[in-house]
LUMKEPA-241993 format. One record per residue (C-alpha): residue number from 1; residue in one letter; y, x, z. Coordinates in nm, 2 decimals. Layout:
% LUMKEPA-241993
+-----+---+--------+--------+--------+
|   k | r |     yy |     xx |     zz |
+-----+---+--------+--------+--------+
| NUM | a |      Y |      X |      Z |
...
+-----+---+--------+--------+--------+
//
This chain:
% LUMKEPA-241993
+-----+---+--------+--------+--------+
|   k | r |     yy |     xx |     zz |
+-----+---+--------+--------+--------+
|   1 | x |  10.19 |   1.65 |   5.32 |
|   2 | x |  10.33 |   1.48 |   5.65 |
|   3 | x |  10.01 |   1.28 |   5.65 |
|   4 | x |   9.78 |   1.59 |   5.57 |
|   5 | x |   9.93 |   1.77 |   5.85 |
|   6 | x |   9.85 |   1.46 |   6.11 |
|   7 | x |   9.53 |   1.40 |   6.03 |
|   8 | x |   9.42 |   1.77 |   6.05 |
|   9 | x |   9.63 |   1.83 |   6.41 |
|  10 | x |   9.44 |   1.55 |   6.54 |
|  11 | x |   9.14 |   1.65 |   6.47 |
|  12 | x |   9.16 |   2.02 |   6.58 |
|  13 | x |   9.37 |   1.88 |   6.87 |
|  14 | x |   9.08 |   1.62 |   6.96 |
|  15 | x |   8.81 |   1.90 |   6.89 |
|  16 | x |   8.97 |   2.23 |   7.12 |
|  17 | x |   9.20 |   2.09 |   7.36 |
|  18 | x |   9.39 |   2.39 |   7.27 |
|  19 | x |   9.80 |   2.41 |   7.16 |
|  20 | x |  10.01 |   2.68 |   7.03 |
|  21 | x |  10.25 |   2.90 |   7.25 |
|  22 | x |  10.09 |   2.88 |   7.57 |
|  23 | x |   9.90 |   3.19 |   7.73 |
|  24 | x |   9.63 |   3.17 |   7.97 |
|  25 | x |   9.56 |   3.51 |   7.96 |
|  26 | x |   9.80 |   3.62 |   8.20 |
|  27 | x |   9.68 |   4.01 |   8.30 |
|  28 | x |   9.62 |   4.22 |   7.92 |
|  29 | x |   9.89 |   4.03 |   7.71 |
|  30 | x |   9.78 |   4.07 |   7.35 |
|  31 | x |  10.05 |   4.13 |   7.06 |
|  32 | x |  10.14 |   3.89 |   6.93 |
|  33 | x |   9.99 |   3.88 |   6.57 |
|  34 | x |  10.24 |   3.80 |   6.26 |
|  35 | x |  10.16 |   3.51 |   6.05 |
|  36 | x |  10.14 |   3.69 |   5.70 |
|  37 | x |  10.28 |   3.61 |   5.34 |
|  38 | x |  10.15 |   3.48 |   5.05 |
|  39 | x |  10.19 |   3.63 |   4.71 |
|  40 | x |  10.08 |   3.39 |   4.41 |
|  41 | x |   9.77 |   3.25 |   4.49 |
|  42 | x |   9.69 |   3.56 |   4.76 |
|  43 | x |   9.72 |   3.50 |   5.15 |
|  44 | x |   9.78 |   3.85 |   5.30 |
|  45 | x |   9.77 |   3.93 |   5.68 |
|  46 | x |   9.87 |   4.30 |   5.81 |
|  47 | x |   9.79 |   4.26 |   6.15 |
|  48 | x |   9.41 |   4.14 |   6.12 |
|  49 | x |   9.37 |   4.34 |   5.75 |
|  50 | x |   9.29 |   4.08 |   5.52 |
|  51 | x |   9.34 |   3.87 |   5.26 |
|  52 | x |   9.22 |   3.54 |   5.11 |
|  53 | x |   9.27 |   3.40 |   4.77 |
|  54 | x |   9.34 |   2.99 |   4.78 |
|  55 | x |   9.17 |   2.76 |   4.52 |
|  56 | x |   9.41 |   2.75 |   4.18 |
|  57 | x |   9.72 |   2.58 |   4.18 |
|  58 | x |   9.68 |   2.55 |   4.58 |
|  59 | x |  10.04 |   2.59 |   4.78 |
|  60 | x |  10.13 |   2.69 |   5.12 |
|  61 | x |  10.31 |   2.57 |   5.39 |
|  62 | x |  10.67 |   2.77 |   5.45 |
|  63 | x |  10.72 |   2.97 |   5.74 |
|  64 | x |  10.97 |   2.68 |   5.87 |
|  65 | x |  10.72 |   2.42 |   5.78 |
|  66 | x |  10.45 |   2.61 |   6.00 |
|  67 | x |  10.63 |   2.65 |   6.30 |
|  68 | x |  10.69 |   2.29 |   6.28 |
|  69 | x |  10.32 |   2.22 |   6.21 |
|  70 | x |  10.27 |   2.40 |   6.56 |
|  71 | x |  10.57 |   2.25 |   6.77 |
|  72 | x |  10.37 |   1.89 |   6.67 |
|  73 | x |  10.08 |   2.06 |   6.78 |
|  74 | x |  10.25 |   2.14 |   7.13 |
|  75 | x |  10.34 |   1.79 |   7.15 |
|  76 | x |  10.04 |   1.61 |   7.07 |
|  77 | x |   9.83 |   1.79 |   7.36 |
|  78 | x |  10.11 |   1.77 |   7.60 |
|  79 | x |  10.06 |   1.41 |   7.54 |
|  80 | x |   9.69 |   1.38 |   7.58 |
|  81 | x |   9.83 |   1.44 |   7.92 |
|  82 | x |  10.02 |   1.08 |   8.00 |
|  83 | x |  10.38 |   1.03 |   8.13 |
|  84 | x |  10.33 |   1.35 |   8.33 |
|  85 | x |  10.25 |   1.59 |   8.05 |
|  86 | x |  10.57 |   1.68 |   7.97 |
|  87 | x |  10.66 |   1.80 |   8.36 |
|  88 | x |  10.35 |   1.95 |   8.38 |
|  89 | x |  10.38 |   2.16 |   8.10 |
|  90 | x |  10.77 |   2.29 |   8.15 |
|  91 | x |  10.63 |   2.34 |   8.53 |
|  92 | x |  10.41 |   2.59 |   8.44 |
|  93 | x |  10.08 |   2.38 |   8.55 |
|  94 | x |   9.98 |   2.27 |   8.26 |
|  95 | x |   9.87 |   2.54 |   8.02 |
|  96 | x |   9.70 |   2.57 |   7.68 |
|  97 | x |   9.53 |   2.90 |   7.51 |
|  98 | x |   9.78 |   3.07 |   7.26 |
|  99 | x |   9.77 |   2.93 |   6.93 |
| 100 | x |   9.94 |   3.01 |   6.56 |
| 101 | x |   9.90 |   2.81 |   6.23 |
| 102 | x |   9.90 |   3.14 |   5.99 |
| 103 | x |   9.86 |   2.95 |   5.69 |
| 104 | x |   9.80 |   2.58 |   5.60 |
| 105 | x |   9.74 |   2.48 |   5.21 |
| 106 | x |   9.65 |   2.17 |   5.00 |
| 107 | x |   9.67 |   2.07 |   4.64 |
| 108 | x |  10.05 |   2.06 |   4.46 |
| 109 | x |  10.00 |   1.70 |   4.47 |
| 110 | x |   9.71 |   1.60 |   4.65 |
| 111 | x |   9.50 |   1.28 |   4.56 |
| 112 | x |   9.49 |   1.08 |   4.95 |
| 113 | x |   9.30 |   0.77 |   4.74 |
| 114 | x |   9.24 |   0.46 |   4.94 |
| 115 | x |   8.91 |   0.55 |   5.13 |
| 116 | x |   8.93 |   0.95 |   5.09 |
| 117 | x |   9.06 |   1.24 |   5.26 |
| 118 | x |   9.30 |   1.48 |   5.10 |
| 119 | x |   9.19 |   1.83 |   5.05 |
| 120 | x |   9.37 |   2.11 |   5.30 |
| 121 | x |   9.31 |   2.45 |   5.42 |
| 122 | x |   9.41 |   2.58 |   5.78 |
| 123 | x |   9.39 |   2.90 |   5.88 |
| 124 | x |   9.49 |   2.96 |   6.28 |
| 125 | x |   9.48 |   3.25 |   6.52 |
| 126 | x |   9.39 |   3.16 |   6.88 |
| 127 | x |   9.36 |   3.41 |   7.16 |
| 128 | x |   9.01 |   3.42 |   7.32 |
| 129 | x |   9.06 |   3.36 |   7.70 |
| 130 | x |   8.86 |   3.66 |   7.89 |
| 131 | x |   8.49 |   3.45 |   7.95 |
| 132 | x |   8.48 |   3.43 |   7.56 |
| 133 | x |   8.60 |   3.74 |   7.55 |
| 134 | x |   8.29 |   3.88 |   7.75 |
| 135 | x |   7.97 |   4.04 |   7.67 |
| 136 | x |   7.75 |   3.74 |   7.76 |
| 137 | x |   7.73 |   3.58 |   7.41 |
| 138 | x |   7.47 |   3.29 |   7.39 |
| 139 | x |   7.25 |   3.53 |   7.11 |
| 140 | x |   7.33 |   3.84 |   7.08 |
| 141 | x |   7.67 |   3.88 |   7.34 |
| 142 | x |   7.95 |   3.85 |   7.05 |
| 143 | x |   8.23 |   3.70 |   7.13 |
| 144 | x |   8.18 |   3.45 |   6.85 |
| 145 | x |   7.86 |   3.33 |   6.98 |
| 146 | x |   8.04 |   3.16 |   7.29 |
| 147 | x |   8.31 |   3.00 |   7.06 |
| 148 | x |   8.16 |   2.65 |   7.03 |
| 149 | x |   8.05 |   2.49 |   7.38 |
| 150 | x |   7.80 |   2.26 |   7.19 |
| 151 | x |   7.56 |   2.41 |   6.97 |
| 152 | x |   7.39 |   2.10 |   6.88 |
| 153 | x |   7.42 |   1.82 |   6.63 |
| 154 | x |   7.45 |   1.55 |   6.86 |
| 155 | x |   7.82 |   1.40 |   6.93 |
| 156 | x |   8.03 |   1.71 |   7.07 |
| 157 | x |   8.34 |   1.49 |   7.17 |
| 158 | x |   8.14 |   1.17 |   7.30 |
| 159 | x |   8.24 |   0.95 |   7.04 |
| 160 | x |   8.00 |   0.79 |   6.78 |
| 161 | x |   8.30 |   0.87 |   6.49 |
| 162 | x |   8.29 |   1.25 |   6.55 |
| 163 | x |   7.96 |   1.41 |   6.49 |
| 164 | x |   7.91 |   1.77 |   6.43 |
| 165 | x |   7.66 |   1.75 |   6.09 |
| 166 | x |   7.59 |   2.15 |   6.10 |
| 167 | x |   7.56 |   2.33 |   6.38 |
| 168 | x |   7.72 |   2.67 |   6.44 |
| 169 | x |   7.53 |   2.90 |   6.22 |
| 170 | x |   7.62 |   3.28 |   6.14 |
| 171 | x |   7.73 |   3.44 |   5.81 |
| 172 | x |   7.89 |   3.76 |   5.68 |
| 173 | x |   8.22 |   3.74 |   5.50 |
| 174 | x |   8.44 |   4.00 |   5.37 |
| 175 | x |   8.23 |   4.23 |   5.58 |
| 176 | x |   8.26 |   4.03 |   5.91 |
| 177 | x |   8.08 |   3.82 |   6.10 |
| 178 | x |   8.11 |   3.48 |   6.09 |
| 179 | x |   8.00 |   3.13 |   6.21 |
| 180 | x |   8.03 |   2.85 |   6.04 |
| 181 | x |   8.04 |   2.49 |   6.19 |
| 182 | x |   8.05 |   2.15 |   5.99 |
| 183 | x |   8.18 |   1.83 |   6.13 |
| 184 | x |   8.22 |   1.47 |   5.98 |
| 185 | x |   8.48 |   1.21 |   6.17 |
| 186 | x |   8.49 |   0.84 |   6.07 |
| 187 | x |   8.84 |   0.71 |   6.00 |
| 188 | x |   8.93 |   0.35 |   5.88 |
| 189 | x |   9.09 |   0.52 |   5.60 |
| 190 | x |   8.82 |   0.73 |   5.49 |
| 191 | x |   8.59 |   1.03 |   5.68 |
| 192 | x |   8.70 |   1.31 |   5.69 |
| 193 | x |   8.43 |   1.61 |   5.64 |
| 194 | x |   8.56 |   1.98 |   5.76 |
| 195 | x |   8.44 |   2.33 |   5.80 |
| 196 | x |   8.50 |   2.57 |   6.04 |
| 197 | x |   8.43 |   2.92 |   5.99 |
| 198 | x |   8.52 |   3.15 |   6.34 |
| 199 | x |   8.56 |   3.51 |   6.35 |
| 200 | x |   8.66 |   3.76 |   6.65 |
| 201 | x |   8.97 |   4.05 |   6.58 |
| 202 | x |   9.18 |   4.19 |   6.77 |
| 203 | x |   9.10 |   4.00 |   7.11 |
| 204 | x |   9.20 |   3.70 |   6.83 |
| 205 | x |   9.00 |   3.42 |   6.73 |
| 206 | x |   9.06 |   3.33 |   6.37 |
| 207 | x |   8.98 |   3.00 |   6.25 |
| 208 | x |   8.93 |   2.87 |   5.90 |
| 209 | x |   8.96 |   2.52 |   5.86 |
| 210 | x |   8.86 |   2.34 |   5.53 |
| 211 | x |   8.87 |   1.96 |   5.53 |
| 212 | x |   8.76 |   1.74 |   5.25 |
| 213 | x |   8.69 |   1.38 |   5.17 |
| 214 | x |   8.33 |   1.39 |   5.07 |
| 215 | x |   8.04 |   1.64 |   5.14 |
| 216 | x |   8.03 |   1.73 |   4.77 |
| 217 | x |   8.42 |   1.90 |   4.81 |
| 218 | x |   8.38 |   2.00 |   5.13 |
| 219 | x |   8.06 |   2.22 |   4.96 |
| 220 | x |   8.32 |   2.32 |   4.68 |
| 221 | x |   8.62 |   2.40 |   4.91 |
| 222 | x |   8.40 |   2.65 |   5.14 |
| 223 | x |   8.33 |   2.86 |   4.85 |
| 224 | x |   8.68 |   2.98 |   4.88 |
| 225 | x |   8.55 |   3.19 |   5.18 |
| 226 | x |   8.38 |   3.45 |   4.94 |
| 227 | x |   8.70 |   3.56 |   4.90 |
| 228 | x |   8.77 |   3.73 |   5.23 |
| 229 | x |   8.81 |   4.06 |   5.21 |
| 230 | x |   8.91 |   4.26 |   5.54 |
| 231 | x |   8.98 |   4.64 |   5.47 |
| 232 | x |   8.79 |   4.75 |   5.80 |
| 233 | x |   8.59 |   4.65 |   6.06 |
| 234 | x |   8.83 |   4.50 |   6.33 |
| 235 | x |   8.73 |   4.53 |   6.68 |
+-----+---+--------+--------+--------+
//
């Protein structure tokens, strides 16, 4: 699981820039959202009203286990910052958009075979700073539609091992809107294929993360997402 979690902060870390616990939204604080349960095979969150079933035989995460998941997190993108990040950050200068790991899930025993990626769902709440907030979406003014800064297939993080393979296209889930957002990253171990699919609730960003070790699963993993059901329209 340790080397599930690394692989899938680094990417995310590499990806956003973003890290959890930091606020840049100073003037309308936003509650705080709780991170929700899971019953059986049933991910449940109050706060945004919804729930998602994992793939059989999947298993979360504990609530000890995340808020480690997150504190790495922290630590990873202070670093990104040199000998300096850490004074920086305690100082107040240094800031990062506020960011919770609600759920992260992979097989009971996961297959990483030389060469191949094991299978793991993410699921993280990040607060949308005020521009992405706005009314002056890219298409149609949602706030989703200014979520990803590159909207093209061509190299997003100016690397030829990261390469975003679909570019952000819109769905409906549960009821919601969606986009959906497919990236492949080169490792000497294997690449890595992942999903994102990015809603807007709540003045929340929620973020689904599937990652895979080949297309084929990624395909498979992603049809989890017909399982999102939110009982109302969040605004």
């Amino acid at each position: 699981m340790k080397k599930l979690v690394t692989l899938i902060t680094a990417v995310t870390i590499i990806v956003t820039g973003l890290a959890s616990g930091q606020s840049v939204n100073k003037e309308k604080p936003l509650p705080e959202p709780d991170r929700g349960s899971v019953s059986g095979q049933t991910y449940k969150n109050g706060f945004f009203g919804f729930t998602y079933e994992l793939p059989q035989g999947w298993s979360p995460l504990s609530a000890d286990e995340l808020k480690k998941f997150d504190e790495e997190k922290t630590r990873q993108s202070i670093e990104r910052y040199g000998p300096n990040g850490r004074r920086l950050f305690e100082s107040g200068v240094l800031t990062f958009s506020a960011e919770w790991t609600l759920l992260h899930a992979a097989p009971p025993t996961p297959e990483s075979k030389p060469g191949r990626f094991a299978p793991v769902i993410v699921l993280i709440v990040e607060e949308g700073n005020p521009l992405q907030r706005g009314s002056s979406g890219l298409t149609k003014g949602k706030p989703i539609d200014n979520y990803f800064p590159f909207s093209s297939v061509a190299d997003p993080l100016q690397s030829p091992d990261h390469r975003m393979e679909q570019r952000p296209t819109p769905l409906s889930l549960g009821g919601r809107d969606f986009v959906r957002a497919d990236f492949r990253i080169k490792k000497k171990g294997g690449d890595i294929w992942e999903a994102w699919f990015v809603t807007f609730a709540k003045g929340y960003f929620l973020r689904l993360e599937i990652g895979a070790g080949s297309r084929e699963e990624l395909d498979g993993l992603a049809e989890s997402t017909k399982s999102l059901s939110f009982s109302s329209q969040q605004e």
